[in-house]
C-alpha positions as CSV (number, residue, x, y, z in Angstrom):
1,X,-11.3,19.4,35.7
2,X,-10.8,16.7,33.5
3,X,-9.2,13.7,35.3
4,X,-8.0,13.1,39.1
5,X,-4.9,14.8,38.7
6,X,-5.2,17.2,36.4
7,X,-5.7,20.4,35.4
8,X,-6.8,22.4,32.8
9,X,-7.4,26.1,32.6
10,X,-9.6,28.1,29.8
11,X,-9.2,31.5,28.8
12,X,-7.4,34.5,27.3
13,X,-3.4,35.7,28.0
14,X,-3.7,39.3,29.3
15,X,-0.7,39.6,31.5
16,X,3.0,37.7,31.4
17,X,4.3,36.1,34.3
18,X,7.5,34.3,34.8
19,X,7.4,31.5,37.5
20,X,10.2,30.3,39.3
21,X,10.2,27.3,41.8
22,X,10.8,27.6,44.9
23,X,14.3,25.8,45.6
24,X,14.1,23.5,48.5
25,X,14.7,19.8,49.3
26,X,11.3,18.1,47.2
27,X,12.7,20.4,44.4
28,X,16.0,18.9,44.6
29,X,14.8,15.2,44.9
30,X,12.4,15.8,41.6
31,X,15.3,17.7,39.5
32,X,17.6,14.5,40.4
33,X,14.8,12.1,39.6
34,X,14.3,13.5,36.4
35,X,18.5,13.5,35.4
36,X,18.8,10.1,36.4
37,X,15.6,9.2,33.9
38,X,17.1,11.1,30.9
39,X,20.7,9.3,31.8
40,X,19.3,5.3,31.9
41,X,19.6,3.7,28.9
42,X,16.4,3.5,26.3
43,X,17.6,-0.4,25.6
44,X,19.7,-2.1,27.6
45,X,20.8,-6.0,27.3
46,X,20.7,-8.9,29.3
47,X,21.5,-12.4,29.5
48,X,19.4,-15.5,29.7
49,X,20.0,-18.3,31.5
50,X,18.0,-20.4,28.8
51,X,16.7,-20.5,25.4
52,X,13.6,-18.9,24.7
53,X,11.3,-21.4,23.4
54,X,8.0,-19.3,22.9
55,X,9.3,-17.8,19.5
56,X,8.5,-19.2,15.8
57,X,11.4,-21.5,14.6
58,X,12.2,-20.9,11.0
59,X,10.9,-22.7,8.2
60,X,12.6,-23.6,4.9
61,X,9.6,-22.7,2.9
62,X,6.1,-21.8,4.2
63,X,2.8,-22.7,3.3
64,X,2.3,-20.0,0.7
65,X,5.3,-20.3,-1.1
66,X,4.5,-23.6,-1.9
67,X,1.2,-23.2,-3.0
68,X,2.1,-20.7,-5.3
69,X,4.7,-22.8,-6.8
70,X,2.4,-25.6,-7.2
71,X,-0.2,-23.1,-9.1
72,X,2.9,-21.6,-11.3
73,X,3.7,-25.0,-12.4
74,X,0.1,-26.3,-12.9
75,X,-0.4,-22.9,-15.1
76,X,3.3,-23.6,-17.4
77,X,4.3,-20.5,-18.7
78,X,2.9,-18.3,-20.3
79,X,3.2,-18.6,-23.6
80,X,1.9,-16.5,-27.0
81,X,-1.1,-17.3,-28.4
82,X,-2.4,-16.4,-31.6
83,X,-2.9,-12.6,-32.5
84,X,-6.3,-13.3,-33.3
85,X,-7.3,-14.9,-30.5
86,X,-5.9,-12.3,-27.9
87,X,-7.2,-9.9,-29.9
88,X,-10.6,-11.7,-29.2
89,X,-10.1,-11.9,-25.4
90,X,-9.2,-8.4,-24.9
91,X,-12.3,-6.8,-27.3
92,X,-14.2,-9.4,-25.0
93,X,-12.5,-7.5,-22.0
94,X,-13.3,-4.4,-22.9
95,X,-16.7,-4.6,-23.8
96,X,-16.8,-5.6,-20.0
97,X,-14.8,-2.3,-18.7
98,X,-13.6,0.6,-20.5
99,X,-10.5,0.9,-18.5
100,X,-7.8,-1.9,-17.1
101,X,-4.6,-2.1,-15.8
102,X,-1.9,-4.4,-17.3
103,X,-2.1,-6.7,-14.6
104,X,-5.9,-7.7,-15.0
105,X,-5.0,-7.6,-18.5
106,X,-2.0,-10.2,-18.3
107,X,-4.7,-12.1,-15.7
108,X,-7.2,-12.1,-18.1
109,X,-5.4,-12.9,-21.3
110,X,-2.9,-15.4,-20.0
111,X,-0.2,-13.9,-22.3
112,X,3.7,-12.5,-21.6
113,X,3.6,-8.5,-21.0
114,X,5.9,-7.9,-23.6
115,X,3.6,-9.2,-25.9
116,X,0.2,-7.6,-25.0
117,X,1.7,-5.0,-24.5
118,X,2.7,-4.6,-28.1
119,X,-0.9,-5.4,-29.2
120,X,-1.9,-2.9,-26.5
121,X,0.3,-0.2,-28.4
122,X,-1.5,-0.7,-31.7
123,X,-5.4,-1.2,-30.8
124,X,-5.3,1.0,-27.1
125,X,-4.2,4.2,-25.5
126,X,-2.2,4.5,-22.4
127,X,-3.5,7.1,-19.7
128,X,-0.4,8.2,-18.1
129,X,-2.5,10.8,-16.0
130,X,-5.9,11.9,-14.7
131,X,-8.0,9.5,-12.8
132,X,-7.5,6.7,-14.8
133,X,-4.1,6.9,-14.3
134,X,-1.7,3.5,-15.2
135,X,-4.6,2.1,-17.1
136,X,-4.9,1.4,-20.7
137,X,-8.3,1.8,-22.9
138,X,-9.4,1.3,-26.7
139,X,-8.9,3.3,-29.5
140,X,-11.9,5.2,-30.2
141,X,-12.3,3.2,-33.9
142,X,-12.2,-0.1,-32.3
143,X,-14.9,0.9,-29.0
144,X,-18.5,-0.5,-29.5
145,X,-19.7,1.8,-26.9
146,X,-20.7,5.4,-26.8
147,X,-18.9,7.7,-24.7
148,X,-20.5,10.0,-22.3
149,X,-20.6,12.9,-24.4
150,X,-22.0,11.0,-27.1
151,X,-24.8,9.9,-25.5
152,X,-25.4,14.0,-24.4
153,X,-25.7,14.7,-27.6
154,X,-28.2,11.7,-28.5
C-alpha cells in the first residue's frame, strides 16, 4: 500500500467481474452527496461590504515604459548611414559570426530594416530552413573564412 487510504493492486486480468453496490442507506447518502457536488456552481459571486484595498491600483505609465522612451529618444531615429560604412560594420559582424538574425543585425548596425535589408539582399543569403533557420549569412565571394568542408580538404 501506498498511502493511508489507499489502495493499489498489481497483476494480470484473467477473469471479468461486474460489481454492483450494495443499495442501502450509506449508498444513498454518498450518491446524493455526489449530485449535489456536480450541481453547485464552479464560480459563484458575492458582494463585498468594502473595497478591496490589497490589489495594485493602475498606473498611467510604468517604470519600463518610461525608460524605454527615454532610451528611444536619447538614441533619435534611426537613420541611413553611408553604404560604405554599413557595409563595414556588417563584414566586421560577420567576421565575428557566420550567421545572424536581422534583429542583432539592425542592433548592431543602427540602421532602418528596410535598408539593411536591401544591402543584405545583395552581399548575403537568407536561410529560410535548416538549423539556421531566419538567419542571414555572406555570400560565399565576400566570406574571409573557410568553410568546414574546406578545411577537410586542407
Amino acid at each position: 500500500m501506498s498511502g493511508a487510504d489507499e489502495i493499489s493492486l498489481e497483476g494480470m486480468v484473467v477473469h471479468r467481474a461486474e460489481c454492483k453496490p450494495v443499495v442501502n442507506d450509506d449508498y444513498m447518502k454518498l450518491k446524493k452527496l455526489q449530485i449535489k457536488q456536480s450541481t453547485k456552481p464552479q464560480r459563484f459571486s458575492q458582494q463585498l461590504e468594502r473595497a478591496v484595498t490589497s490589489v495594485f491600483k493602475p498606473v498611467a505609465n510604468h517604470n519600463f515604459n518610461l525608460e524605454y522612451e527615454k532610451k528611444k529618444k536619447s538614441e533619435g531615429k534611426m537613420v541611413r548611414a553611408e553604404r560604405q560604412v554599413v557595409l563595414d560594420m556588417l563584414f566586421s559582424a560577420f567576421e565575428k559570426h557566420q550567421f545572424y538574425n536581422i534583429k542583432d543585425l539592425v542592433e548592431i548596425t543602427k540602421q532602418p530594416v528596410t535598408y539593411l535589408k536591401e544591402i543584405m539582399r545583395e552581399i548575403g543569403t537568407y536561410n529560410s530552413k535548416g538549423a539556421h533557420k531566419s538567419t542571414w549569412e555572406l555570400k560565399s565571394e565576400y566570406r574571409h573564412y573557410q568553410s568546414a568542408d574546406e578545411e577537410a580538404q586542407t
